[in-house]
C-alpha angles and dihedrals in degrees: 000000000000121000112252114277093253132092105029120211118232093257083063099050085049084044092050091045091039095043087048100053088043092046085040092056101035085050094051088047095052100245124107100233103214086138084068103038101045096068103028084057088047087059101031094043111024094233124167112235098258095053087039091052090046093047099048092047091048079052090047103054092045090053090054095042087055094040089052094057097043088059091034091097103037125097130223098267092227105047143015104276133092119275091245112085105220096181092067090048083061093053095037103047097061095049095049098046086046091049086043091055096047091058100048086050092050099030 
């Protein structure tokens, strides 16, 4: 079991500005940065790996789900179509449920 959220010990309040800057950064550079979460959420917060791993995904997806509407709206800069590349989303998705799937099954 996991202490209560409040009141944070010191080492927390170092692991959630440490973890923002780090999310802040691997959003704006386009990866999703659970190699670095996992383990940084394992020594500030004294998580075990499967609630680390839940929790980074969960951090992860909100990030790209931010990250998605703030380029919603902005256009390639050298022709007349949207920044987002839809048609890499079409060869990327597949490959990466299949390879989640996998894992659950194996793992």
């Amino acid at each position: 079991m996991h202490k209560k959220a409040m009141p944070q010990e010191p080492i927390e309040i170092v692991g959630t500005v440490v973890l923002t800057i780090l999310m802040a950064l691997s959003v704006m550079s386009g990866i999703g940065g659970g190699g670095i979460i996992v383990p940084l959420l394992m020594a500030f917060y004294n998580l075990e790996t499967k609630e680390a791993i839940a929790i980074s995904g969960f951090t992860i997806l909100v990030g790209s789900i931010t990250r998605y509407i703030v380029t919603l709206k902005e256009r390639h800069p050298d022709k007349d179509a949207t920044a987002i590349e839809y048609g890499l989303s079409n060869v990327m998705l597949p490959t990466v449920l299949v390879g989640s799937i996998t894992g659950v099954i194996f793992a």
